[in-house]
VODREN-544936 format. One record per atom (N, C-alpha, C, O): residue in three letters; y, z, x. Coordinates in steps of 0.001 Angstrom, whole numbers, plus 524288, in hexadecimal, padded with zeros to 5 digits. Example, Ala and Ser with C-alpha at 12.3 -4.5 7.8 and 13.67 -1.06 7.14 Angstrom:
REM VODREN-544936
ALA7E9C681E7883386/ALA7EE6C81E788300C/ALA7F31C81E7883390/ALA7F309821118379C/SER7F73681BA883232/SER7FBDC81BE483566/SER8001E81EBE83264/SER8047281F6783461/
***
This chain:
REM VODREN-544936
UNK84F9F80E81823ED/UNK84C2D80D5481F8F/UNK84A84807A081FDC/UNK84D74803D282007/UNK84421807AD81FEA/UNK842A68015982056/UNK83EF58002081A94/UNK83B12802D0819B2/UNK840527FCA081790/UNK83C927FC7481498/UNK83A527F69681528/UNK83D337F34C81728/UNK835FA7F55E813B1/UNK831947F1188169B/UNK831267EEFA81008/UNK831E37F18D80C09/UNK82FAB7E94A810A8/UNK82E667E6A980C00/UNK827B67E63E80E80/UNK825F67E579812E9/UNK824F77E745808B3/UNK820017E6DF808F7/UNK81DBE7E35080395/UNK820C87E2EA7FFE1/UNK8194B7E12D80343/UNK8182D7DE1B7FE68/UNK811A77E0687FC5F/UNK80DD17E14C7FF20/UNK8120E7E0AF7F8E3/UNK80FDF7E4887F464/UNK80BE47DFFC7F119/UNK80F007DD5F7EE87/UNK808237DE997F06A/UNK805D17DDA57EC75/UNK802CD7E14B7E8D7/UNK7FEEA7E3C17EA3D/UNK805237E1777E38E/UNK805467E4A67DE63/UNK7FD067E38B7DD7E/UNK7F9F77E0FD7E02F/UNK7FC717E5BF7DA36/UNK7F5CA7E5E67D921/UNK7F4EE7E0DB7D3BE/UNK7F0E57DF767D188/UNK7FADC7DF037D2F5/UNK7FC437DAB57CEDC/UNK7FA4C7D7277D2EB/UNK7F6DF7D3E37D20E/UNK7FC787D7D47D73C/UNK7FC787D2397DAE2/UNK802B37D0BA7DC9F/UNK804097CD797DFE6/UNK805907D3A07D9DE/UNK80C527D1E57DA27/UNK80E017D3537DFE1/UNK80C157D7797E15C/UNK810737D1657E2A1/UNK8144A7D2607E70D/UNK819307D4AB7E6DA/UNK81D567D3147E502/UNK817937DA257E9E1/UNK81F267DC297E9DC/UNK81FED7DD717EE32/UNK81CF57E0367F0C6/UNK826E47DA5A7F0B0/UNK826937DCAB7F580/UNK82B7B7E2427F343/UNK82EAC7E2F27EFBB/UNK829A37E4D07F760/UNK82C827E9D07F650/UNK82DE57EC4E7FA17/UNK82AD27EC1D7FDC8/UNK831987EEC07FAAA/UNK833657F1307FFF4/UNK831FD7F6A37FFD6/UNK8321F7F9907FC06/UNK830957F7B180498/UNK82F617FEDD8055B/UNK833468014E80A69/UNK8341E7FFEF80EF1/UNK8351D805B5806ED/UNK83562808D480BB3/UNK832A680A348105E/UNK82DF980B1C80FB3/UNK833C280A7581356/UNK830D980CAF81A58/UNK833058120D81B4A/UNK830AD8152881E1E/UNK836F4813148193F/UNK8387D819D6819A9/UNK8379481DE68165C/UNK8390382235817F0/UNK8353881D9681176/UNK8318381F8580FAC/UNK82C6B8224E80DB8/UNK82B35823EE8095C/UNK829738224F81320/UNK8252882190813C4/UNK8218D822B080EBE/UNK81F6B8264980C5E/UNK8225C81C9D80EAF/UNK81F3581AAA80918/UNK819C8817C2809FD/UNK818FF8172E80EB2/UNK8151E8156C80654/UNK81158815C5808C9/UNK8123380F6280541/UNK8164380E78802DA/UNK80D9C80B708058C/UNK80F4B807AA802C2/UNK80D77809AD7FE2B/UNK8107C809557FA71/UNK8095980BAC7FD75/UNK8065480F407F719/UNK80C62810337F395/UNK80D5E80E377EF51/UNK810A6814737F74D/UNK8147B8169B7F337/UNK817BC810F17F41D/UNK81A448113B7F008/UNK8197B80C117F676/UNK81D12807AD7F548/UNK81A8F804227EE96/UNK81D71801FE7EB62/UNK814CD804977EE47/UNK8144A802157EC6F/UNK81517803D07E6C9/UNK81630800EE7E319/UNK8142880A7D7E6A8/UNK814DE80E5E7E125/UNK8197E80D977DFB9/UNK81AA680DD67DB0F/UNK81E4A80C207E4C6/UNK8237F80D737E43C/UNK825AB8096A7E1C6/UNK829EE80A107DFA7/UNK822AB803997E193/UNK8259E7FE147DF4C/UNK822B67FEC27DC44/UNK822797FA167DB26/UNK81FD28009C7D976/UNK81B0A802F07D52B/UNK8175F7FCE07D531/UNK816607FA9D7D111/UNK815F37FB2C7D996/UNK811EF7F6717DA05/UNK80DEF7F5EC7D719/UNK80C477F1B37D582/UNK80B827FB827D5E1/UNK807A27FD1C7D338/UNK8073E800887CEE7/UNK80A088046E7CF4A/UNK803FC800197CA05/UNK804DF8040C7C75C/UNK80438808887C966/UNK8012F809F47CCD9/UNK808AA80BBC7C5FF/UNK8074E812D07C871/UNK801CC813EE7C6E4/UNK7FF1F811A37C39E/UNK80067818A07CA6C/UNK7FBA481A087CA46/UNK7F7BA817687CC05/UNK7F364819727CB9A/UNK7F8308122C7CE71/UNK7F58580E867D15E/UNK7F43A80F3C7D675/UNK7EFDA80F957D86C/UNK7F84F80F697D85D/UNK7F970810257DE59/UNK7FB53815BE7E1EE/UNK7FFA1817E47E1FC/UNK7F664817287E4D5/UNK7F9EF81CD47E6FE/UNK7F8DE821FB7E419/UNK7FAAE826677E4A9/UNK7F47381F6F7DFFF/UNK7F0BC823AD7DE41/UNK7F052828487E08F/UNK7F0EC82C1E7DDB9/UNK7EF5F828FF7E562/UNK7ED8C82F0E7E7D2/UNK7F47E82FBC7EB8C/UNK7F48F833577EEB9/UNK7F8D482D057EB21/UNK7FE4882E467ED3F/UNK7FD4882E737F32A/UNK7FF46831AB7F621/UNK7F949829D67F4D6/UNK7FB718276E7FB95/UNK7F66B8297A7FD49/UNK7F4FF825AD7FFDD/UNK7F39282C017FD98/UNK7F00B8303F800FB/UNK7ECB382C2B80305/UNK7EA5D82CB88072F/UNK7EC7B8295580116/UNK7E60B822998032A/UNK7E247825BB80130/UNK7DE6A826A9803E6/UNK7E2E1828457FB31/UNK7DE9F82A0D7F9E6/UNK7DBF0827997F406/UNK7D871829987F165/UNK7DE858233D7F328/UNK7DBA5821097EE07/UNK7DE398199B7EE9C/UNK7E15A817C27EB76/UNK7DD07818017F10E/UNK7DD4D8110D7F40C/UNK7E22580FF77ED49/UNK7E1EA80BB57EB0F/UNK7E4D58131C7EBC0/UNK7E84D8102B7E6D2/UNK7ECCB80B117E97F/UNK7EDD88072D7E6DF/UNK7EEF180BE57EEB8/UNK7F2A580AA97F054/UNK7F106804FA7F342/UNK7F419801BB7F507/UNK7E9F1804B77F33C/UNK7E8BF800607F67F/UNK7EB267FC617F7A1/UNK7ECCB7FB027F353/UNK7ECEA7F8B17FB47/UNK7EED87F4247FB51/UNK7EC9A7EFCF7FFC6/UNK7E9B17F201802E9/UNK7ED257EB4F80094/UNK7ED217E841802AB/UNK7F09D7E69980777/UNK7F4F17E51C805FB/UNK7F0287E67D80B18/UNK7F4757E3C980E64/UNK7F3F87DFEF80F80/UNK7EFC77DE4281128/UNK7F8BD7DCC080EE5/UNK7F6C87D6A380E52/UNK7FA737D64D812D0/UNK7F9897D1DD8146C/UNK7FDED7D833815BE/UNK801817D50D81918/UNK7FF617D7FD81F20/UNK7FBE57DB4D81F44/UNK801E87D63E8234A/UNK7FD767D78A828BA/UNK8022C7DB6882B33/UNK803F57DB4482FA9/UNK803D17DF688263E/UNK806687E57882807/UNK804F57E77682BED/UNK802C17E33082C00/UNK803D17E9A282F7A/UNK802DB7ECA88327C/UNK8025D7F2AC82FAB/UNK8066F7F49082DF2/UNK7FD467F5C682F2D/UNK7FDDB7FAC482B6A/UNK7F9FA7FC9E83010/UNK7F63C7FB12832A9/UNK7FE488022882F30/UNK7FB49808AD8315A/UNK7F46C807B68301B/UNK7F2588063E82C07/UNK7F270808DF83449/UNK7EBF0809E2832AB/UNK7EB7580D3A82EFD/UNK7EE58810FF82E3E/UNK7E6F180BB582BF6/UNK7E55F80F528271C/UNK7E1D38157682A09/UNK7DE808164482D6A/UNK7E4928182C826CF/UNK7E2AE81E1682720/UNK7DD7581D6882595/UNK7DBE28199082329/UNK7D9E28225D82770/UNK7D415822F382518/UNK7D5388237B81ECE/UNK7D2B88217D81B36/UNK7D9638268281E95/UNK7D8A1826AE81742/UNK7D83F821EB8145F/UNK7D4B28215D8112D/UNK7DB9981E6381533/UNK7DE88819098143E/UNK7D77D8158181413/UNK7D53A8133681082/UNK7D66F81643817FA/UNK7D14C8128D819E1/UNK7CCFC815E2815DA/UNK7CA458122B81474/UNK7CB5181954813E0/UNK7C79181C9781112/UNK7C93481C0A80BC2/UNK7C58B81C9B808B1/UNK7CD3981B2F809D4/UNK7D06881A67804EB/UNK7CE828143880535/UNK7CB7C813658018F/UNK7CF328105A807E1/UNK7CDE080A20805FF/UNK7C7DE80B3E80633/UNK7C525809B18028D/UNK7C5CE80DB880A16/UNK7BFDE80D36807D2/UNK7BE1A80DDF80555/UNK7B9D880BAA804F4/UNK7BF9481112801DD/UNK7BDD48123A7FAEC/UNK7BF918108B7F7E0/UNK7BE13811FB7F38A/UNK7C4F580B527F84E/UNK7C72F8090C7F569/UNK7C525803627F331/UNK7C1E7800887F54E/UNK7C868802567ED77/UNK7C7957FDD57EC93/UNK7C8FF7F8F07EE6F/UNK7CC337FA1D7F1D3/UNK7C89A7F31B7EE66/UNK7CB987F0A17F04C/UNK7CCE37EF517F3C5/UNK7CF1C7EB0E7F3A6/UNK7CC537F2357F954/UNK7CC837F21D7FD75/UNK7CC317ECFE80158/UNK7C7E97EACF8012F/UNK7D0447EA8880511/UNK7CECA7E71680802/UNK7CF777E94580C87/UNK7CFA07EDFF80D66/UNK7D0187E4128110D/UNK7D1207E64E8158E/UNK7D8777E84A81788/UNK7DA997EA5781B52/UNK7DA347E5F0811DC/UNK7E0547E5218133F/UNK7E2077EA8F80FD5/UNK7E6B77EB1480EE5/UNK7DE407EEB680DE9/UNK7DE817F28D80A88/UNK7E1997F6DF80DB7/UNK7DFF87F7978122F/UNK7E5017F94980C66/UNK7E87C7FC9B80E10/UNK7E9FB800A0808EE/UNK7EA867FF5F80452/UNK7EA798061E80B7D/UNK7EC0A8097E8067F/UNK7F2D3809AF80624/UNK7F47880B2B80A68/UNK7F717808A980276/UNK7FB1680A9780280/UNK7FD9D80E2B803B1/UNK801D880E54805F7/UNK7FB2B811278023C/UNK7FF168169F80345/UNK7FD89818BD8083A/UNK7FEAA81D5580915/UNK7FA8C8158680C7A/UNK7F9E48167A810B9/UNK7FDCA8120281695/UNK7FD64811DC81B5F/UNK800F180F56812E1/UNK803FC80C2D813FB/UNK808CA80D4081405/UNK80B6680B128109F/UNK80C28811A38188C/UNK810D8810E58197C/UNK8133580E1A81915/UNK8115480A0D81ADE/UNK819DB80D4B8164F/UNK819F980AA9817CC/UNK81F2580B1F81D7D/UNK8220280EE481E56/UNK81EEF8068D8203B/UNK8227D8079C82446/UNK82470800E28263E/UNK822C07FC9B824D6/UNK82775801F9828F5/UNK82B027FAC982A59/UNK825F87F8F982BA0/UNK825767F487829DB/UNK822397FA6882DCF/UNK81E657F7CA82F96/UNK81B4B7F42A82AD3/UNK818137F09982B14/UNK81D4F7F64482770/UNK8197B7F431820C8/UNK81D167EFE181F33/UNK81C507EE8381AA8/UNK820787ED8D82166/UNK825937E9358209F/UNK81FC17E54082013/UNK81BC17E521822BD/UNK821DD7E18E81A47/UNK81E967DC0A81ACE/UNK8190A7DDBE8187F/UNK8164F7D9D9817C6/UNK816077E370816D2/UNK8129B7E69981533/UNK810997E29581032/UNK8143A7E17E80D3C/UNK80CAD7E0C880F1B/UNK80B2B7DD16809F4/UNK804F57DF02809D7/UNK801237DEFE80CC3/UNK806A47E0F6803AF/UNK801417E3BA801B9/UNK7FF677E24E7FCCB/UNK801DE7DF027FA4E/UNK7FBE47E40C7FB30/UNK7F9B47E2DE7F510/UNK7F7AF7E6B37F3B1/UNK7F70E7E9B17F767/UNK7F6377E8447EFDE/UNK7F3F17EE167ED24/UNK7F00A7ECF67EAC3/UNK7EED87E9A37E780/UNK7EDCA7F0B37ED1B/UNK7E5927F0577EB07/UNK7E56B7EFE37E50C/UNK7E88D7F26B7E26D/UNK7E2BD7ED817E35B/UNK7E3A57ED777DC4F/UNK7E04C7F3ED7DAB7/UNK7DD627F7337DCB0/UNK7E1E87F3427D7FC/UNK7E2767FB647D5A3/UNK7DB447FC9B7D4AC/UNK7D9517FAF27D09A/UNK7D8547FF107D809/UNK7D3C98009B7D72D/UNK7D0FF805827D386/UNK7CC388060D7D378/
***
């Protein structure tokens, strides 16, 4: 069992670092429901599918992440907010590889 510290910026602006499981297979969408970062019903709206951008986030640290799926990429194009550092959550395994992971969360569209 490996669990990875990752850092979270809240849609307040607050910083939490928080640890995730890697044996799990958890997505960052369900880490962030799970420290309740966000109000319920905020985040994870459609439950992971990359079918409603609720989980959007930012990556601010130079992670190394899985290429985005066609869904993932068709879901930010209709989204709000969007940069180039825009990534969907719940399309974000997580795994040891996500060790050092520093994100921020799209403010709620």
């Amino acid at each position: 069992m490996v669990d990875i510290n990752i850092k979270i910026t809240d849609r307040e602006g607050k910083l939490h670092e928080v640890v995730a499981p890697t044996d799990m297979a958890m997505n960052l969408m369900e880490v962030v429901r799970s420290y309740e970062l966000a109000p319920e019903g905020t985040i994870g709206v459609c439950g992971g599918m990359a079918m409603c951008a609720s989980c959007q986030c930012y990556v601010v640290s130079e992670t190394e992440l899985p290429e985005m799926s066609d869904d993932e990429e068709a879901m930010l194009a209709e989204a709000f907010d969007v940069k180039d550092n825009s990534r969907l959550g719940c399309q974000i395994q997580i795994t040891p590889e996500m060790q050092g992971l520093e994100v921020e969360l799209a403010p709620e569209s």
